[in-house]
N, CA, C and O of each residue as an XYZ file, in Angstrom:
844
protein
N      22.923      0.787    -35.793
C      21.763      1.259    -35.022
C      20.676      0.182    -34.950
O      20.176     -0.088    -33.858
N      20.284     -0.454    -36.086
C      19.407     -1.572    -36.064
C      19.559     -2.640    -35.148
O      18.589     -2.959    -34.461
N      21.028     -3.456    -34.999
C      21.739     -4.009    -33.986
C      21.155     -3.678    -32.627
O      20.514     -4.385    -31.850
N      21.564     -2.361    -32.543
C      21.433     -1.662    -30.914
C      19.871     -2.141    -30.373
O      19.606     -2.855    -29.406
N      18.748     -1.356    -31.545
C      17.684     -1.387    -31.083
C      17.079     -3.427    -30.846
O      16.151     -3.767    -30.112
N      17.821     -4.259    -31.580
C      17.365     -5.038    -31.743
C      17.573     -5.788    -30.519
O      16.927     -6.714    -30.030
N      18.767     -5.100    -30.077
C      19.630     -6.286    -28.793
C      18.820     -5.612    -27.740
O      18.375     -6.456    -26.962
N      18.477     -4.434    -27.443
C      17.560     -3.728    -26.738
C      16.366     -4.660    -26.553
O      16.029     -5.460    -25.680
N      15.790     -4.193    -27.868
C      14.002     -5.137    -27.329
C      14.203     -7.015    -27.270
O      13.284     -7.808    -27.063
N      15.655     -7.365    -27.518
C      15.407     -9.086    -27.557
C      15.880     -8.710    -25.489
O      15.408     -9.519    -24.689
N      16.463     -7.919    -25.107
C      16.409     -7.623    -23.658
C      15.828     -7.584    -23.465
O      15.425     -8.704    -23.154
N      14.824     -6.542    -23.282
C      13.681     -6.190    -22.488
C      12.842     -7.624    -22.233
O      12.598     -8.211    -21.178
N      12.496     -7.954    -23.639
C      11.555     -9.292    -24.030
C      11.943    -10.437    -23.055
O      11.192    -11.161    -22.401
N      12.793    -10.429    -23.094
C      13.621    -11.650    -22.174
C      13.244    -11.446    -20.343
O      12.710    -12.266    -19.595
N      13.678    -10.256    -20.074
C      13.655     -9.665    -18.635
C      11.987     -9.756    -18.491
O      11.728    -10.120    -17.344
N      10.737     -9.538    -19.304
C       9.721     -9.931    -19.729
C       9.149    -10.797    -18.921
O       8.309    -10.762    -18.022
N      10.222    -12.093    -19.797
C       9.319    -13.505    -19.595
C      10.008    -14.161    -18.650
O       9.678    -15.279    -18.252
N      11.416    -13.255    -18.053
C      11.759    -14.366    -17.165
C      10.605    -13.750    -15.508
O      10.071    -14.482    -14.674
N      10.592    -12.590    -15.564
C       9.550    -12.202    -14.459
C       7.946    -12.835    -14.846
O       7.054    -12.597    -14.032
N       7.718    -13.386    -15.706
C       6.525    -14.392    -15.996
C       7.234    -15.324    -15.225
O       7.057    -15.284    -14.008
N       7.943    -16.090    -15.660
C       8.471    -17.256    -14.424
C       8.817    -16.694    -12.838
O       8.102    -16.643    -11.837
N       9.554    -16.489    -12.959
C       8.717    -15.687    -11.613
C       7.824    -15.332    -10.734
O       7.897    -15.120     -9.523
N       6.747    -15.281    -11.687
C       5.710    -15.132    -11.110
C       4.850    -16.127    -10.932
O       4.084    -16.029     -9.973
N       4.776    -17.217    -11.733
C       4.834    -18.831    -11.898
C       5.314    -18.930    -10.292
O       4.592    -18.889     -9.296
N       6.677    -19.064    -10.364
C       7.485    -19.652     -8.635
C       6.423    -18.699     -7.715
O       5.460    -19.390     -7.381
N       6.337    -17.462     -7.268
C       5.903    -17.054     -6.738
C       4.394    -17.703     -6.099
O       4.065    -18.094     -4.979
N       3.855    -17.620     -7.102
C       2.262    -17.937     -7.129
C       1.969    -19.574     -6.757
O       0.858    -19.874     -6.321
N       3.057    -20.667     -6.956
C       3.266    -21.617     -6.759
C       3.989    -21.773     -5.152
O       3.955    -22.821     -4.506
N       4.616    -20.535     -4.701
C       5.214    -20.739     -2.988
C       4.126    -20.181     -2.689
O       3.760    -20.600     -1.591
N       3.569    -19.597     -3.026
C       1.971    -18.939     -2.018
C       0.563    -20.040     -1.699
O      -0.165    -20.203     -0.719
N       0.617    -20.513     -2.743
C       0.335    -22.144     -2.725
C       0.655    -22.557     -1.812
O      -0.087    -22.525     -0.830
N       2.124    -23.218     -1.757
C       2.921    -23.795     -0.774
C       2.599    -23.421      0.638
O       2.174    -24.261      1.431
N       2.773    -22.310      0.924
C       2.411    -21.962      2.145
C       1.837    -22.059      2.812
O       1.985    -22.161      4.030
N       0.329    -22.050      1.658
C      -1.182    -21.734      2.393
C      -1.425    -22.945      2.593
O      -2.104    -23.186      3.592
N      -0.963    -24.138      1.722
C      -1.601    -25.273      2.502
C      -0.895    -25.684      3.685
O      -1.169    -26.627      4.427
N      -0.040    -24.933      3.760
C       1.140    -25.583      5.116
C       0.549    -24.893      6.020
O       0.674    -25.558      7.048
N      -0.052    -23.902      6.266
C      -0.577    -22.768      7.315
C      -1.780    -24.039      7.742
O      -1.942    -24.477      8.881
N      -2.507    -24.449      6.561
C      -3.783    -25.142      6.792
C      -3.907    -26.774      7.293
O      -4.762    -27.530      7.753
N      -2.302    -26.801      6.840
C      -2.220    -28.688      7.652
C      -2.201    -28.702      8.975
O      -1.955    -27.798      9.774
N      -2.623    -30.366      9.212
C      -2.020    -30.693     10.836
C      -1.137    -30.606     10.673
O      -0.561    -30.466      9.594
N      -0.443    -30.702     12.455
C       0.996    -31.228     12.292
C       1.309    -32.848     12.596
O       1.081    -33.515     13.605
N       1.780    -33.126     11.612
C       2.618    -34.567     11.802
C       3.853    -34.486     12.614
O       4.402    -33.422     12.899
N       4.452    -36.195     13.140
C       5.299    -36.240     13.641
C       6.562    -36.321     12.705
O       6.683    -36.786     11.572
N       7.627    -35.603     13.706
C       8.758    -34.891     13.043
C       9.801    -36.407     12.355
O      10.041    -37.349     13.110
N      10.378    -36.404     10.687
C      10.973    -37.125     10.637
C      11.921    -36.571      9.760
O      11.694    -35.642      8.986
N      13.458    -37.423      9.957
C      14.357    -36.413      8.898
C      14.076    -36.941      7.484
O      14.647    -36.534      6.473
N      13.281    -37.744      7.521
C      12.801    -38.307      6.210
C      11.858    -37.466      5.116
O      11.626    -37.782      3.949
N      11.394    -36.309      5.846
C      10.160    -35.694      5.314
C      10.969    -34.653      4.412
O      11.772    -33.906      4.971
N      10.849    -34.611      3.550
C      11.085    -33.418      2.723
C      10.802    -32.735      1.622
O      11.208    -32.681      0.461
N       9.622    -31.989      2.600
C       8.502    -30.869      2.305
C       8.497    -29.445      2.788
O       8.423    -29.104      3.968
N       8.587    -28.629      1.711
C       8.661    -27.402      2.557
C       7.528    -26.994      3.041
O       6.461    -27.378      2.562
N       7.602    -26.179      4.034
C       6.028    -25.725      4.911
C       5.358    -26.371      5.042
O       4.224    -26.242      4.581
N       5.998    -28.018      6.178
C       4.877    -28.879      6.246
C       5.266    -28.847      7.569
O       6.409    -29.048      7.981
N       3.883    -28.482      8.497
C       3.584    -28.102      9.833
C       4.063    -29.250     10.554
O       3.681    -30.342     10.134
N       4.993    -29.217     11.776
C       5.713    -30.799     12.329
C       5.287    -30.475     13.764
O       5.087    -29.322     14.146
N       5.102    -32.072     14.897
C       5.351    -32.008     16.209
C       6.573    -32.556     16.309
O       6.801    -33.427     15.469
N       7.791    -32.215     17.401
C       8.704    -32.898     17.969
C       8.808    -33.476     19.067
O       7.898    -32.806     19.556
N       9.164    -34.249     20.051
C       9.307    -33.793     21.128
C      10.753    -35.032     21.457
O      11.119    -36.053     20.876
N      11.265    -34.261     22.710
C      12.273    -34.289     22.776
C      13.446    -33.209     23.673
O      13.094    -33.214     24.853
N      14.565    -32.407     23.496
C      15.533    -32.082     24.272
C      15.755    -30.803     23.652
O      15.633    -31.023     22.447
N      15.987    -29.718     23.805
C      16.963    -28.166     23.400
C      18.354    -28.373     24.288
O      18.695    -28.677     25.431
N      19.081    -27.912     22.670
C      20.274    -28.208     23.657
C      21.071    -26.416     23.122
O      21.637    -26.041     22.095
N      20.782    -25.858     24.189
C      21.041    -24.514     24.343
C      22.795    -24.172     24.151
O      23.195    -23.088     23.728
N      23.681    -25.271     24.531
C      25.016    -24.626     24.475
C      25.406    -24.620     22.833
O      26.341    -23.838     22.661
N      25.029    -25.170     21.743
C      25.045    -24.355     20.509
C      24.423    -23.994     20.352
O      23.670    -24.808     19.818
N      23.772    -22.658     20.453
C      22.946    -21.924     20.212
C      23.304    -20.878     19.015
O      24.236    -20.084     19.138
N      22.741    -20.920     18.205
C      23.470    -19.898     16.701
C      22.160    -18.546     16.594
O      20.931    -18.587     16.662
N      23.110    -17.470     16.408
C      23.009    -16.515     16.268
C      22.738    -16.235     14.900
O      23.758    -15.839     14.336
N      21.286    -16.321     13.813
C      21.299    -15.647     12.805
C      20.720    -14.478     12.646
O      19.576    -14.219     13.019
N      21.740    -13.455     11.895
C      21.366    -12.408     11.471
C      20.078    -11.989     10.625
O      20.001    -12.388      9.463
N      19.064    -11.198     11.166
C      18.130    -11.102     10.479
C      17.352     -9.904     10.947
O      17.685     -9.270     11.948
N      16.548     -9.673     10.375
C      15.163     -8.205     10.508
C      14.421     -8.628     10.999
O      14.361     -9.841     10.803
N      13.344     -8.050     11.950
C      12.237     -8.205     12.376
C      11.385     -7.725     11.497
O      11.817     -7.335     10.412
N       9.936     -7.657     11.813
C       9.099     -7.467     10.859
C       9.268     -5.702     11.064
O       8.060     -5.469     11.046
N       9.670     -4.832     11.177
C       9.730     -3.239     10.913
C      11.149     -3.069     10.361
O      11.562     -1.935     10.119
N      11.692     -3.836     10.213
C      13.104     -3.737      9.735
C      14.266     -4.224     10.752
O      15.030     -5.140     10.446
N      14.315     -3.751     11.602
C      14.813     -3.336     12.986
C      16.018     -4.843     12.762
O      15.627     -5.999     12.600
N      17.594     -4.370     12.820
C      18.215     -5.366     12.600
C      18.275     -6.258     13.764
O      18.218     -5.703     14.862
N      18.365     -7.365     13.735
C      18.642     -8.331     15.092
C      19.050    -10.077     14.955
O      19.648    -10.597     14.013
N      18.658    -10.589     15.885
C      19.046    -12.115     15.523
C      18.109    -13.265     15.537
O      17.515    -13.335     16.612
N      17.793    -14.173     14.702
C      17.418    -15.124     15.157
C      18.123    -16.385     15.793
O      19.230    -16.818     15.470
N      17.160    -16.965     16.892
C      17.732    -17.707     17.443
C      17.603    -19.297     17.309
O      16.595    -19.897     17.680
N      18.629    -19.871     16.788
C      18.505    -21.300     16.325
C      19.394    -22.178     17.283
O      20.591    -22.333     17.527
N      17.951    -22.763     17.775
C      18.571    -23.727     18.685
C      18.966    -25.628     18.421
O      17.967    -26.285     18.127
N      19.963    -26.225     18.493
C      19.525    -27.426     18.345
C      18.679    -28.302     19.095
O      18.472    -28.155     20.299
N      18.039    -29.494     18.176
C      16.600    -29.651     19.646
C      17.024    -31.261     19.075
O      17.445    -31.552     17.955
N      16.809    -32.004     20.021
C      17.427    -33.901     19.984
C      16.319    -34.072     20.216
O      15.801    -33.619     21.237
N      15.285    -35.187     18.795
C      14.254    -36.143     19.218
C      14.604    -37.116     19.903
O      15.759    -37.539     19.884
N      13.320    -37.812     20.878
C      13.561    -38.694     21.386
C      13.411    -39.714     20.739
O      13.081    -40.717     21.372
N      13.595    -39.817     19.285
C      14.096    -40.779     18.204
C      16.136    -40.434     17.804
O      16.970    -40.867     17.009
N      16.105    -39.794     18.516
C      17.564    -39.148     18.314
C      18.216    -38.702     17.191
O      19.360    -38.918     16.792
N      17.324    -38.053     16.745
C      17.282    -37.180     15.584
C      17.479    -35.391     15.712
O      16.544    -34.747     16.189
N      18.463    -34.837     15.355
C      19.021    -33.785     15.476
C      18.348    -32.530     14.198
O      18.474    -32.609     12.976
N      17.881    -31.810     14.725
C      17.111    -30.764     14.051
C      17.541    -29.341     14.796
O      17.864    -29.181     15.973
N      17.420    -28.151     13.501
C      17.705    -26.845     13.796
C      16.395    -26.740     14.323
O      15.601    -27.676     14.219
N      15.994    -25.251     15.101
C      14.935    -24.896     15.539
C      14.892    -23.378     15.499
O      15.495    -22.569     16.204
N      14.184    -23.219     14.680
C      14.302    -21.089     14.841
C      13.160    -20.740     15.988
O      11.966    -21.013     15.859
N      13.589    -20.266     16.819
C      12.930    -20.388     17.760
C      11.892    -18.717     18.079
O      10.889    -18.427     18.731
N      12.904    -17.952     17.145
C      12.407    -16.361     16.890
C      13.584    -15.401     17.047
O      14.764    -15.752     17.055
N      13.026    -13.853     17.199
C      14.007    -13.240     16.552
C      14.016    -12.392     17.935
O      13.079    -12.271     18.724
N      15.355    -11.819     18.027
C      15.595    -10.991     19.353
C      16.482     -9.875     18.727
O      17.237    -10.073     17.775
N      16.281     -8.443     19.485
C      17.102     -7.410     19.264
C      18.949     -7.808     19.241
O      19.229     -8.954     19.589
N      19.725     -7.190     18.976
C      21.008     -7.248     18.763
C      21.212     -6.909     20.686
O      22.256     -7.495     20.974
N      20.845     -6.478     21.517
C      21.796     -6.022     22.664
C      21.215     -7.591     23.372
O      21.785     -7.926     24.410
N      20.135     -8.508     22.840
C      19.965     -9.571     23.629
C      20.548    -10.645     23.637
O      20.341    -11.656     24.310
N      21.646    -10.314     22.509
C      22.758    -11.665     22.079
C      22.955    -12.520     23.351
O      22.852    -13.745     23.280
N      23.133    -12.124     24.086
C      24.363    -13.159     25.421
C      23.042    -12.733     26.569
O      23.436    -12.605     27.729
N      21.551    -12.512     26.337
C      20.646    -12.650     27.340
C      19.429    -13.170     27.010
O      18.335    -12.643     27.213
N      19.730    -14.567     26.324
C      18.403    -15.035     25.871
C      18.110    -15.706     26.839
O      18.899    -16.389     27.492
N      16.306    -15.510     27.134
C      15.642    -16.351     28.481
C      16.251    -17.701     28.050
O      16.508    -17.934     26.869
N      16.480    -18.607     29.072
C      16.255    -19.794     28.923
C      14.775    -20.696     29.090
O      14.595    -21.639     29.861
N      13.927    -20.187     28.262
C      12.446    -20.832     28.380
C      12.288    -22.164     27.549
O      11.402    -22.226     26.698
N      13.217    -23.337     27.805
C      13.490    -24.170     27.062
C      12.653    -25.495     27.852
O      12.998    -26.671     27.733
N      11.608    -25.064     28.588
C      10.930    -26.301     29.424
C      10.362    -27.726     28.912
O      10.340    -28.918     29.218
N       9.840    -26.658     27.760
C       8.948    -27.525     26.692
C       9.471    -28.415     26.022
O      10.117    -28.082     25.028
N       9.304    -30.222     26.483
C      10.002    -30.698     25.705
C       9.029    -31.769     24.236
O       9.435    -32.810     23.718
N       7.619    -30.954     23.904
C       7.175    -31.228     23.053
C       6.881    -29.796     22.489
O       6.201    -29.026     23.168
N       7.414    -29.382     21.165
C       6.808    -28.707     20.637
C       6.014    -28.066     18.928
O       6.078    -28.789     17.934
N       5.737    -27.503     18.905
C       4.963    -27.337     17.352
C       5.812    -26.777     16.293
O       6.714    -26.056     16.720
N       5.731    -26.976     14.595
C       6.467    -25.781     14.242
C       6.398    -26.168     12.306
O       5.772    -26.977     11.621
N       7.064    -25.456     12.123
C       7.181    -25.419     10.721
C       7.759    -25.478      9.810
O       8.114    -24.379      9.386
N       8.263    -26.900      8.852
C       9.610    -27.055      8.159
C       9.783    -25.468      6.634
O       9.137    -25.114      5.647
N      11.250    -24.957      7.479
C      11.032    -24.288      5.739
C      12.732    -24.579      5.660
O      13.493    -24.715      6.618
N      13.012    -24.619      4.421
C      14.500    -25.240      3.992
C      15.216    -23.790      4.347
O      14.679    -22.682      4.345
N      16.944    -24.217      4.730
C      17.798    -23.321      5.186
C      18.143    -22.558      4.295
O      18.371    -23.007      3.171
N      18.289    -20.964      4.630
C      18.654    -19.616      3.327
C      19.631    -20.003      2.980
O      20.260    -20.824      3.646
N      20.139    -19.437      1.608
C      21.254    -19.640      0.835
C      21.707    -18.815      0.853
O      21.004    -17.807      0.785
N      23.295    -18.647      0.963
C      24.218    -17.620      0.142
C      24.285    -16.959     -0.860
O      24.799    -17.581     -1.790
N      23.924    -15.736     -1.137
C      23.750    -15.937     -2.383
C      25.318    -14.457     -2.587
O      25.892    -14.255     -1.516
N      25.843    -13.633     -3.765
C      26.789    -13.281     -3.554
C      27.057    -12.150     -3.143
O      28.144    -11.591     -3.286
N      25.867    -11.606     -2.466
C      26.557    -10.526     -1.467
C      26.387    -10.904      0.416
O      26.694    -10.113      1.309
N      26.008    -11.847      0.549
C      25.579    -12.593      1.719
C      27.296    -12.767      2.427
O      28.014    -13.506      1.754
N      27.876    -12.223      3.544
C      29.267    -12.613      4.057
C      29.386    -13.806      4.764
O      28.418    -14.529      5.001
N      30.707    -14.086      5.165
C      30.838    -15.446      5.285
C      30.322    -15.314      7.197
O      30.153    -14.230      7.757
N      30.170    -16.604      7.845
C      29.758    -16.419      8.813
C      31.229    -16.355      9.779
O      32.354    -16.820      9.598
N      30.683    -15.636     10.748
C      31.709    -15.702     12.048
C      31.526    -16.614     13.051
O      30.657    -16.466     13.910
N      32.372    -17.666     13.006
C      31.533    -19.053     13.988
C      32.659    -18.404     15.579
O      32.193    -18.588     16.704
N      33.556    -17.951     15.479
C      34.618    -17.503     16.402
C      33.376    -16.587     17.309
O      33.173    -16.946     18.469
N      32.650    -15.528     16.797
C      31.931    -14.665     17.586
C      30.246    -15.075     17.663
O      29.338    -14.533     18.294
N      30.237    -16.230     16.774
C      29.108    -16.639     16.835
C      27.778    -15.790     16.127
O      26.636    -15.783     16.588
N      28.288    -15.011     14.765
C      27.342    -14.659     14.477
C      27.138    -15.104     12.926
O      28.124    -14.912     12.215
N      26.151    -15.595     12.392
C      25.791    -16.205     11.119
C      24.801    -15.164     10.265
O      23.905    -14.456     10.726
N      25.230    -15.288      8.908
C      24.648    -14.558      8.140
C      23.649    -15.634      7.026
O      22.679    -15.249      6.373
N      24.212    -17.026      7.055
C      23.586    -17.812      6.439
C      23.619    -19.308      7.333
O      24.483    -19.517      8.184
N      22.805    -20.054      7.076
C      23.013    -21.530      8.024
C      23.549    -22.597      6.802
O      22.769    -23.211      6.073
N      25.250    -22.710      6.711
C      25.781    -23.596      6.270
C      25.841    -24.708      6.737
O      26.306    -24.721      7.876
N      25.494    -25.901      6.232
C      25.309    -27.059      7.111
C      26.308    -27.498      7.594
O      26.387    -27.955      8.734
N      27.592    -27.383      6.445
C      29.145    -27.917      6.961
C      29.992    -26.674      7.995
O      31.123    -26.872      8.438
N      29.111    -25.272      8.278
C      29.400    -24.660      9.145
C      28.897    -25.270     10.428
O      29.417    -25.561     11.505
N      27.832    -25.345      9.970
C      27.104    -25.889     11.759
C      27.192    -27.105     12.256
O      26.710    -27.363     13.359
N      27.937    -28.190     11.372
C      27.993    -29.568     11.668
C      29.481    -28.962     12.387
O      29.670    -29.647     13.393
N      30.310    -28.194     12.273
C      31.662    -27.729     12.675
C      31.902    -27.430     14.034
O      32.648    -27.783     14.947
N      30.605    -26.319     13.720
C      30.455    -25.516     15.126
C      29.751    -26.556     15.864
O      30.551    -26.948     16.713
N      28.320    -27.402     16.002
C      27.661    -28.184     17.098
C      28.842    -29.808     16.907
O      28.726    -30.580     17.860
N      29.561    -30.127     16.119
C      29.709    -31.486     15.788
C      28.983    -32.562     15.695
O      29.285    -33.715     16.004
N      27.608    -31.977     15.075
C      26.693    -32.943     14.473
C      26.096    -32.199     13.040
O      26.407    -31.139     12.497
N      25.242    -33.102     12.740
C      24.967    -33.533     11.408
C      23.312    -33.321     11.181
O      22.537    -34.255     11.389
N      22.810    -31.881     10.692
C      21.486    -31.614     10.444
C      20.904    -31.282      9.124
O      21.461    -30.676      8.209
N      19.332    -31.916      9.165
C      19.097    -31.698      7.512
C      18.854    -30.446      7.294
O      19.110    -29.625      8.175
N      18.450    -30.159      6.387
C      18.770    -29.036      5.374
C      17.560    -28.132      5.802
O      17.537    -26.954      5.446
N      16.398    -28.759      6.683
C      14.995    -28.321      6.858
C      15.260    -27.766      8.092
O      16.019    -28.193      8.962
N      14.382    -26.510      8.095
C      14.751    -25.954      9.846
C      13.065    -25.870     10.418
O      11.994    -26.023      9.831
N      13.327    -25.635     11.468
C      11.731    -25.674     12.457
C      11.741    -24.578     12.775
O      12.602    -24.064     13.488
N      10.413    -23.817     12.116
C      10.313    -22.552     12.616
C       9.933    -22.769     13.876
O       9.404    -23.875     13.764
N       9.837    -22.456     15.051
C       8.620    -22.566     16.060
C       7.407    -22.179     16.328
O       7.346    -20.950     16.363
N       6.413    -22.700     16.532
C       5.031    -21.946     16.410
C       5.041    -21.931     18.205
O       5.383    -22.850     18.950
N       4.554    -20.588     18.562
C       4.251    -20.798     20.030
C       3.543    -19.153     20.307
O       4.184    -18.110     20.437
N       2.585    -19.262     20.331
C       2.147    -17.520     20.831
C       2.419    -17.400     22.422
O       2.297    -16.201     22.670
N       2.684    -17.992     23.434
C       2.539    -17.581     24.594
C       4.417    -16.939     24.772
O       4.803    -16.310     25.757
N       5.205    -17.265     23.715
C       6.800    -16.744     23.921
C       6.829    -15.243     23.155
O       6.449    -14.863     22.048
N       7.387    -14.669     24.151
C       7.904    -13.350     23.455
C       8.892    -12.893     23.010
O       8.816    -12.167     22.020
N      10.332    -13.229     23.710
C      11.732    -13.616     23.637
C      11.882    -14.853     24.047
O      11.637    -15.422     25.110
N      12.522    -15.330     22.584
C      12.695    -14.580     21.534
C      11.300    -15.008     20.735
O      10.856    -16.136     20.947
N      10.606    -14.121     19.821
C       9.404    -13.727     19.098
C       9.447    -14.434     18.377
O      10.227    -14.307     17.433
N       8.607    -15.525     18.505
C       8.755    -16.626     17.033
C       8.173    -15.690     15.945
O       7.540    -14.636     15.905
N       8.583    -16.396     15.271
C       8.334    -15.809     13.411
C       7.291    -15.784     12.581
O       7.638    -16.302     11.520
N       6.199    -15.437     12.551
C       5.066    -15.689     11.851
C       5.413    -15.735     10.482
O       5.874    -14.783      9.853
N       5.051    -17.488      9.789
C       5.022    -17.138      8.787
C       3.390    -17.146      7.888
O       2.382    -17.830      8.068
N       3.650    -16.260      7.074
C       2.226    -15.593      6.404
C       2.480    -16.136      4.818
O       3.513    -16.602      4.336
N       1.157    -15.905      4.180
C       1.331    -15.639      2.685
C       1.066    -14.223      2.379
O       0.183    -14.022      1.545
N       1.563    -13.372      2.808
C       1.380    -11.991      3.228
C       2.908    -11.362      2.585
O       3.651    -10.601      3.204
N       3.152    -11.910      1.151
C       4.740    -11.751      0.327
C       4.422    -11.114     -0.560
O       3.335    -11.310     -1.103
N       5.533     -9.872     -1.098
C       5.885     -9.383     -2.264
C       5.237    -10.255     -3.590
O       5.690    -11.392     -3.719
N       4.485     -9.926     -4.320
C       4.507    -10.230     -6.136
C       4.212     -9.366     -6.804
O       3.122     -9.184     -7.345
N       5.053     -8.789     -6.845
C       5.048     -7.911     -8.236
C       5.662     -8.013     -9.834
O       6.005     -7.350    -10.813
N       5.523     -9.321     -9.312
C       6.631     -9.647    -10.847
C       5.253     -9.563    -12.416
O       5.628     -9.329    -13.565
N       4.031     -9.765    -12.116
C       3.515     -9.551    -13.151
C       3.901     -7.932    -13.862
O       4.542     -7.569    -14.848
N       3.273     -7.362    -12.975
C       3.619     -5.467    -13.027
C       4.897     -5.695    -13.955
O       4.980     -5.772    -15.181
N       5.893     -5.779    -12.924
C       7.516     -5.914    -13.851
C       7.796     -6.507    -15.505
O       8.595     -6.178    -16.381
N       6.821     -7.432    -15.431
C       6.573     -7.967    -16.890
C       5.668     -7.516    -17.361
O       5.631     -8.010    -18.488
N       4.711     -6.744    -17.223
C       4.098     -5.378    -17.942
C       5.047     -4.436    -18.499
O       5.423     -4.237    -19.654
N       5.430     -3.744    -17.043
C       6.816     -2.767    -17.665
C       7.762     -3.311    -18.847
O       8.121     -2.406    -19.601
N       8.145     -4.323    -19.107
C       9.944     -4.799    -19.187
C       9.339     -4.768    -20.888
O       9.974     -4.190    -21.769
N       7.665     -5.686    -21.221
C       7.179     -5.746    -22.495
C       6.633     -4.174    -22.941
O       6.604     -3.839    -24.125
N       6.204     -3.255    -21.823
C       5.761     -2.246    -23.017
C       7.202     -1.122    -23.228
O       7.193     -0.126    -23.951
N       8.270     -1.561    -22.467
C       8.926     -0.547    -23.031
C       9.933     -1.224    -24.364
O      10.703     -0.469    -24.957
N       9.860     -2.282    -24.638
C       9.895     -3.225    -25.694
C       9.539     -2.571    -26.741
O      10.267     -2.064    -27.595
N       7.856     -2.587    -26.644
C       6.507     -2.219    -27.577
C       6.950     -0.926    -27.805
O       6.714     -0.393    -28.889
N       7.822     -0.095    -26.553
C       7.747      1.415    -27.124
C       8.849      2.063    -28.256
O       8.729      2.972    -29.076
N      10.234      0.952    -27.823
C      11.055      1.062    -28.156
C      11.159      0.577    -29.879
O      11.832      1.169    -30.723
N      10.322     -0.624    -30.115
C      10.085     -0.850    -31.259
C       9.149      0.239    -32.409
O       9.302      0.369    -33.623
N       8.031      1.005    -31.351
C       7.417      2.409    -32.238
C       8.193      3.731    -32.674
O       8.081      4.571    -33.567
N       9.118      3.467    -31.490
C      10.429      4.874    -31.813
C      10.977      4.460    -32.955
O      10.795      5.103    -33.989
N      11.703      3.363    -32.930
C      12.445      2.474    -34.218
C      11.699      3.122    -35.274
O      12.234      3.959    -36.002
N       9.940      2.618    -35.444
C       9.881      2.745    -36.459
C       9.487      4.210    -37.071
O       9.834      4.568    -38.196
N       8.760      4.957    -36.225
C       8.305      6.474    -36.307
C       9.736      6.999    -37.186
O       9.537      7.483    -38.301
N      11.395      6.882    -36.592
C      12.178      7.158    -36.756
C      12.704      7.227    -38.316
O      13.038      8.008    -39.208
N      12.530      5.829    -37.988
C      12.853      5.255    -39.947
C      11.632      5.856    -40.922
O      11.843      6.249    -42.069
N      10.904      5.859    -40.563
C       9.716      6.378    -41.617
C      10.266      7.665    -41.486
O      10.867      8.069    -42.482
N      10.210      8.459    -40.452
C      10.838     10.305    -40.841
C      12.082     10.583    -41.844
O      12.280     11.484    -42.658
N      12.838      9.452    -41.464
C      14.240      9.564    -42.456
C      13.931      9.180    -43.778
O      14.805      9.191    -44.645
């Protein structure tokens, strides 16, 4: 029984402090963000690698790989974002999330690709993680942006950083606002994880003293 309770609270304690780190990363990407919301934008290089550092490009969209990632809008609402490849006129090959469109707009995205300078925002490509499925490059729909998937599917070669697009005058597809407007609750969680620790250790002892 001593065992039990002990492996118990060295758990809890642990689950604890790793949501303290956590909350560390957290509080450190909110950081991140806010100064990226607050920079100029510099010109785009594949050399830069910074997350949420505001970029200009200019240059080409090249619409016939156009990738389909799976994703939510801001109410939930399932649908796709649309990642286009865009060629600097340094000839430099970059993803471009250009925003997010309902699922029936798959095969009817405007072609509003006029603009061949535009604004936007480096954030590094999502990961797999293990419930994430593999992508369908046959139907063209992606659940994650593998680089050795998409070097497959476009037959080129992109860094790891994608361009959000900044543009308020586009609606389809809806560029992406990004905010520091994120989940932290990990302090709370490491409140919880230590007092039921604290509680579990008073039962222990209330217990043993009655016996």
């Amino acid at each position: 029984f001593k065992i039990f309770v002990f492996l118990f609270i060295l758990l809890f304690c642990s689950l604890g402090t790793w949501q303290l780190y956590r909350l560390q990363w957290k509080q450190d990407l909110i950081s991140q963000i806010n100064r990226g919301l607050q920079s100029s934008p510099i010109n785009y290089s594949k050399d830069i690698n910074k997350n949420y550092q505001r970029v200009q490009l200019t240059g080409n969209f090249n619409p016939s790989f156009q990738i389909f990632l799976y994703s939510l809008n801001e109410k939930g609402k399932p649908g796709f974002d649309v990642i286009t490849p865009f060629e600097t006129n340094n000839k430099e090959n970059v993803l471009v999330n250009r925003g997010w469109i309902a699922k029936n707009l798959k095969n009817k995205v405007p072609s509003n690709l006029t603009s061949s300078s535009i604004t936007g925002m480096l954030r590094s490509a999502n990961r797999k993680n293990l419930f994430t499925p593999e992508n369908d490059l046959q139907e063209n729909i992606w659940f994650y942006l593998n680089l050795k998937d998409v070097e497959k599917f476009t037959g080129k070669k992109f860094s790891k950083y994608i361009v959000y697009l900044e543009d308020k005058n586009i609606d389809v597809p809806k560029p992406k606002k990004i905010t520091i407007d994120i989940p932290n609750n990990h302090l709370k969680y490491a409140i919880t994880w230590y007092a039921i620790s604290i509680s579990i250790i008073f039962y222990y002892l209330y217990f043993r003293q009655k016996k």
